[in-house]
C-alpha positions as MATLAB code, in Angstrom:
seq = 'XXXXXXXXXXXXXXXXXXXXXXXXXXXXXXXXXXXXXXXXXXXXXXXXXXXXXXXXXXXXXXXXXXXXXXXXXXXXXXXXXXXXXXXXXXXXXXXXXXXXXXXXXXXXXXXXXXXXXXXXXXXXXXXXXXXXXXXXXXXXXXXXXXXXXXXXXXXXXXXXXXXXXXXXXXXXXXXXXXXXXXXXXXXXXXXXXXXXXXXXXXXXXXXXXXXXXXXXXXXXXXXXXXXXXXXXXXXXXXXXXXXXXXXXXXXXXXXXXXXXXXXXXXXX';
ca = [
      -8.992   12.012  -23.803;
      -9.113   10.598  -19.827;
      -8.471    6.771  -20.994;
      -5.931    8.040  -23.275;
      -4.523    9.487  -20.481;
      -4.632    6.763  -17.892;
      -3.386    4.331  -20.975;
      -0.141    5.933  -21.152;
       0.005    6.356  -17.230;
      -0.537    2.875  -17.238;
       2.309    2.025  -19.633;
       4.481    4.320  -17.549;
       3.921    2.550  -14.265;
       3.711   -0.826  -16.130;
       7.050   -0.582  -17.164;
       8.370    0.599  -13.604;
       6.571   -2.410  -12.150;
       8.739   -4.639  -14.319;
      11.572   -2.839  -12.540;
      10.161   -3.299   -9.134;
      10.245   -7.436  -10.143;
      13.675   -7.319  -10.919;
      14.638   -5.716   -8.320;
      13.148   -7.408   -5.631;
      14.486  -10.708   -7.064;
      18.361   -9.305   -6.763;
      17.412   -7.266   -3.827;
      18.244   -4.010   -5.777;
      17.725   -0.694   -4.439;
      14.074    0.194   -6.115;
      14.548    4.416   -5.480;
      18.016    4.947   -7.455;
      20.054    3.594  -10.662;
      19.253    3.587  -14.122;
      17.321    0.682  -15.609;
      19.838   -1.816  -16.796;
      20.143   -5.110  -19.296;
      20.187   -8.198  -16.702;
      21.990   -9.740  -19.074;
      24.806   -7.720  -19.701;
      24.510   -5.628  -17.088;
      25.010   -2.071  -19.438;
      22.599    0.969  -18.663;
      19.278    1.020  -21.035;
      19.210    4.501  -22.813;
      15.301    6.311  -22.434;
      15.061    6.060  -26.199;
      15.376    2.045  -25.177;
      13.178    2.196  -22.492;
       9.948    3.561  -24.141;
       6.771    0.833  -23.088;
       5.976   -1.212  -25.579;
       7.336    0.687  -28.601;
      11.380    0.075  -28.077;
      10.733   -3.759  -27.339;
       8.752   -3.569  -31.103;
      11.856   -1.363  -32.500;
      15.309   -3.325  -31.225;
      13.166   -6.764  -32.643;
      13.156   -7.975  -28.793;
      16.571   -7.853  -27.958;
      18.965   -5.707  -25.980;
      20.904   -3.282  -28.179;
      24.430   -3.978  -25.903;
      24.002   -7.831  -26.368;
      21.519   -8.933  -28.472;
      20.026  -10.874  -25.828;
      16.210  -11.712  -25.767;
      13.881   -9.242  -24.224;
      11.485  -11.117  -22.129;
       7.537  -11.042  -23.416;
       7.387  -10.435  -19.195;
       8.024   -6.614  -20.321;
       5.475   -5.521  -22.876;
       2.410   -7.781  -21.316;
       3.056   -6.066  -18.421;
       3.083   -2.562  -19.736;
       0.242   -3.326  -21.961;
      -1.928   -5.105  -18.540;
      -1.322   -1.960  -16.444;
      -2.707    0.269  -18.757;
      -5.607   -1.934  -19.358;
      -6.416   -1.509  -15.394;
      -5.511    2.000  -15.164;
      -8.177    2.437  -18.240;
     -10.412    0.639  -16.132;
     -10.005    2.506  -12.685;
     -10.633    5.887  -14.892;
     -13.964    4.708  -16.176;
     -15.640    3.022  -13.119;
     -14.054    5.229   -9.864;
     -12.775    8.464  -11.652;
     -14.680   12.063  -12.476;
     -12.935   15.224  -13.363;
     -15.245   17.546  -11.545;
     -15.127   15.082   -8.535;
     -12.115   16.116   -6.168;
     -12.888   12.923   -3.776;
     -12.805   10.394   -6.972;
      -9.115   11.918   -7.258;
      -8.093   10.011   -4.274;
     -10.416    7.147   -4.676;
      -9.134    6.723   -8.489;
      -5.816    6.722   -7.206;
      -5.876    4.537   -4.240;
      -7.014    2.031   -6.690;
      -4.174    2.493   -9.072;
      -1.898    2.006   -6.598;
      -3.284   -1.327   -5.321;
      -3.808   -2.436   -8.495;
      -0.204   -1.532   -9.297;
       0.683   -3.783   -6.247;
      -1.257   -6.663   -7.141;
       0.421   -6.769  -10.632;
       3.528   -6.758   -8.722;
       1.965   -9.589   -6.908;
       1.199  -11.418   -9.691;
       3.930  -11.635  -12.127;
       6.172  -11.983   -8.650;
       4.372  -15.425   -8.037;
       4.248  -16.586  -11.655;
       8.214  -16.028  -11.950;
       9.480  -17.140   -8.403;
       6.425  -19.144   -6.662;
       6.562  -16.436   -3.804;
       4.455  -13.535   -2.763;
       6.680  -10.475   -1.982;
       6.008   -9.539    1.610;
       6.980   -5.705    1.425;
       4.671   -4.948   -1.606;
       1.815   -7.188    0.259;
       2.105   -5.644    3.983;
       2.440   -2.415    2.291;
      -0.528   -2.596    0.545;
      -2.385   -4.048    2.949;
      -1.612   -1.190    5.394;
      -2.444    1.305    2.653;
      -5.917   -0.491    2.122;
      -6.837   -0.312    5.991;
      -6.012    3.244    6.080;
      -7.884    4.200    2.726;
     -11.272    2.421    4.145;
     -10.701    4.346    7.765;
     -10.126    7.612    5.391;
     -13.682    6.958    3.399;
     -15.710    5.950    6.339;
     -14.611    8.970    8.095;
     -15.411   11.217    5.500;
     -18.614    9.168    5.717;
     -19.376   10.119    9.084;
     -18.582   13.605    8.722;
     -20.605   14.148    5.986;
     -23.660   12.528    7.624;
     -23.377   14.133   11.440;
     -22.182   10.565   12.400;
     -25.638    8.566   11.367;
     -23.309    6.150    9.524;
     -20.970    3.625   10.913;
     -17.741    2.620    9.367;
     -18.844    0.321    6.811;
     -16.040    0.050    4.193;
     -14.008   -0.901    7.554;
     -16.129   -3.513    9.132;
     -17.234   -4.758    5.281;
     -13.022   -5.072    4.623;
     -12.157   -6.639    7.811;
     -14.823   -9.374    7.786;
     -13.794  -10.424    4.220;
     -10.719  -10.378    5.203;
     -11.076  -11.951    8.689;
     -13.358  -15.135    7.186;
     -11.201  -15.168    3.691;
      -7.914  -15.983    6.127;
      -9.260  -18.383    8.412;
     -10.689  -20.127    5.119;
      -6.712  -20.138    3.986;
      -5.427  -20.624    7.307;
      -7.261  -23.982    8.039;
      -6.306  -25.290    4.707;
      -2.711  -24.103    4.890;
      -3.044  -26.051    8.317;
      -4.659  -29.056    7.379;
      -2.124  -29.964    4.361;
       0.749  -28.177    5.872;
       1.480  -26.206    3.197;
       0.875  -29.025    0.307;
      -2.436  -27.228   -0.735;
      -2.089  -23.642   -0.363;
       1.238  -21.553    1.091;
       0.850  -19.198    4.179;
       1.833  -16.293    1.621;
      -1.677  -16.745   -0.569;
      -3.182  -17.054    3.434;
      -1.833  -13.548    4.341;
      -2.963  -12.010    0.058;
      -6.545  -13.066    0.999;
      -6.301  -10.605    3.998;
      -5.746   -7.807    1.402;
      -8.274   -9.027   -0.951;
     -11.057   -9.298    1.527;
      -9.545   -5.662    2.488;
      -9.879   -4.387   -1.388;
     -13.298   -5.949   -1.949;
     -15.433   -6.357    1.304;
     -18.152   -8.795    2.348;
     -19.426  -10.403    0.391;
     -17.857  -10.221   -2.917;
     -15.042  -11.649   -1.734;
     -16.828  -14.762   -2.194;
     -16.843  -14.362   -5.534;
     -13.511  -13.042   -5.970;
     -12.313  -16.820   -4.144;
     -14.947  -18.544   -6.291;
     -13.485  -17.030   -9.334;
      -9.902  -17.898   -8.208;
     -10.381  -21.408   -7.586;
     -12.632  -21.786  -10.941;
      -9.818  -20.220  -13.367;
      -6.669  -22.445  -11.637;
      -8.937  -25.765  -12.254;
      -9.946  -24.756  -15.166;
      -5.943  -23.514  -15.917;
      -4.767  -26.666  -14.024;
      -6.673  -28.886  -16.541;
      -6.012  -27.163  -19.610;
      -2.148  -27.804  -18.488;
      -2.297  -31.290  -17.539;
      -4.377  -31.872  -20.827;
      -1.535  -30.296  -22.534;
       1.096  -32.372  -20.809;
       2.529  -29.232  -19.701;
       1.596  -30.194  -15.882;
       1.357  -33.818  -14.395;
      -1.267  -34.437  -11.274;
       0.043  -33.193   -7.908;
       1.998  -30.705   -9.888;
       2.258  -27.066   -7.979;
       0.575  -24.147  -10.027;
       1.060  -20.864   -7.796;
      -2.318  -19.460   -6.934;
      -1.567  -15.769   -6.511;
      -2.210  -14.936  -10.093;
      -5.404  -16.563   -9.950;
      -6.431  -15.046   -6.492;
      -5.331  -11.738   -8.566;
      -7.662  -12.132  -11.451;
     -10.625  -13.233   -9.191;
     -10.369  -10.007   -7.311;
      -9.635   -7.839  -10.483;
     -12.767   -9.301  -11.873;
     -14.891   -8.986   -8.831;
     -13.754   -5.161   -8.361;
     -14.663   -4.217  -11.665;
     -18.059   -6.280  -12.505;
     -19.399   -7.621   -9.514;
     -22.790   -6.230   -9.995;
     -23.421   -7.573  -13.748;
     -21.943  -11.036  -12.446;
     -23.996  -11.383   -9.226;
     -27.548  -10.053  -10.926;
     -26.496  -12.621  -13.831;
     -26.180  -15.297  -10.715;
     -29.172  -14.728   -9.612;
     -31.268  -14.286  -12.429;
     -30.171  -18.102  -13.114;
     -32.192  -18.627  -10.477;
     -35.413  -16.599  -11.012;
     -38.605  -17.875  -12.182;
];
C-alpha cells in the first residue's frame, strides 16, 4: 500500500510542478489562480486536471480549444511519482517518526530538482528561486540531522552530513567555477556552477564524484547520439542541468551497488 501511496502523491505534486514551470516562465503568481489552458487562456475544470488520466481522456488536447496538450505534462506526473516511489522504499519506515522528516526532505528536493530539470530543458536556464531555496533547505536539513546526531550520542560525533555536504559542494563549484572561467561561459554557465553547490549539498563527499562522472558520461553519450542523428551539429549547446539531475538522482539512490560494482572491476 506505501508505494501506492507515494505513486499518487507523486502524480499530485508532479502535476503541480508542471504548474510551477509555467509559472515561473510568465512570472505568474505560484500560491493563487486556477490552473489555466496557455493557449486559450480559459480555467481547466478538476475533472480536466486529473494526472495522467484527463490528458489520456480529452485525446491530448484542451477541451476550450482543441489545442495540443504538451507530452511535458504526463512525463512529468508519471517521473515524480517514480521518485516519490523511490524515496518511500530507500529513506521511509512507518514505525520510524525521524524517516518522516528524512522521507520528506527528500521529496521536496527531489520535487525541486524536477523543477530544475524540465526548467533547463525548456528555457536553457536554471531558476534561481527554486535553486537558492533548495539549497538553503538542504544546509538546514544536514545541520538538523547532525544535531540530532550529537544529541543522541552525548556529542562523541561531529557534524558529518555538514562537513561531508559542504566539501562536495565546496570542490564540485570550484571544479565549475574554473571551467565557467576558463571558457567564459562557452563550456558550462555560472547557473550549472551554483546547481553543483546543491548537489554536493544533497549527496556529500565523495559520491558527488560519481554523481559529476555520471553527468558528464550521459550528455556525451546524449550529445553523440544527437549529432549522429543530425539533430545537433558540433559546438552545438545541450543544457547540462538535466544531466547534472540524473547523475545525482542516480547516485542518491544506488551509489552503493554502483561503487562495489566499480571496484570489484578492479579486484583480483
Amino acid at each position: 500500500m506505501t508505494p501506492l501511496i507515494f505513486f499518487i502523491l507523486g502524480l499530485a505534486i508532479g502535476s503541480f510542478l508542471n504548474v510551477v514551470v509555467y509559472r515561473l516562465r510568465v512570472a505568474e503568481t505560484l500560491v493563487s489562480g486556477r490552473s489555466h489552458c496557455p493557449h486559450c487562456q480559459s480555467t481547466i475544470a478538476w475533472y480536466d486536471n486529473i494526472p495522467v488520466i484527463s490528458f489520456i481522456l480529452l485525446k491530448f488536447r484542451c477541451r476550450s480549444c482543441q489545442a495540443k496538450i504538451s507530452w511535458q505534462y504526463p512525463i512529468v506526473e508519471v517521473m515524480t511519482a517514480l521518485l516519490f516511489v523511490l524515496v518511500g522504499h530507500y529513506f521511509f519506515q512507518e514505525t520510524d517518526l525521524f524517516s518522516w522528516i528524512t522521507a520528506g526532505y527528500y521529496l521536496a528536493m527531489l520535487s525541486c530538482l524536477v523543477v530544475i530539470l524540465v526548467y533547463d530543458f525548456l528555457y536553457m536556464e536554471i531558476p534561481s528561486i527554486v535553486l537558492w531555496s533548495a539549497i538553503f533547505g538542504a544546509i538546514v536539513f544536514t545541520l538538523f540531522i547532525d544535531g540530532g546526531r550529537e544529541i543522541h550520542a552525548g556529542m562523541q560525533i561531529t557534524n558529518f552530513l555538514t562537513y561531508s555536504g559542504l566539501l562536495a559542494a565546496t570542490v564540485a563549484f570550484s571544479f565549475f567555477f574554473a571551467m565557467v572561467a576558463v571558457s567564459k561561459e562557452k563550456w558550462m554557465g555560472m547557473g550549472d556552477a551554483y546547481l553543483v553547490i546543491l548537489l554536493g549539498l544533497l549527496t556529500g563527499w565523495p559520491n558527488i564524484l560519481l554523481a559529476l562522472l555520471l553527468a558528464f558520461s550521459i550528455g556525451a553519450l546524449t550529445g553523440i547520439g544527437l549529432i549522429l542523428a543530425k539533430k545537433k551539429k558540433m559546438g552545438s549547446q545541450l543544457p547540462f542541468a538535466p544531466f547534472l539531475v540524473l547523475g545525482t538522482i542516480i547516485t542518491l539512490f544506488w551509489y552503493a551497488p554502483i561503487a562495489h560494482w566499480y571496484l570489484d572491476l578492479f579486484m583480483f
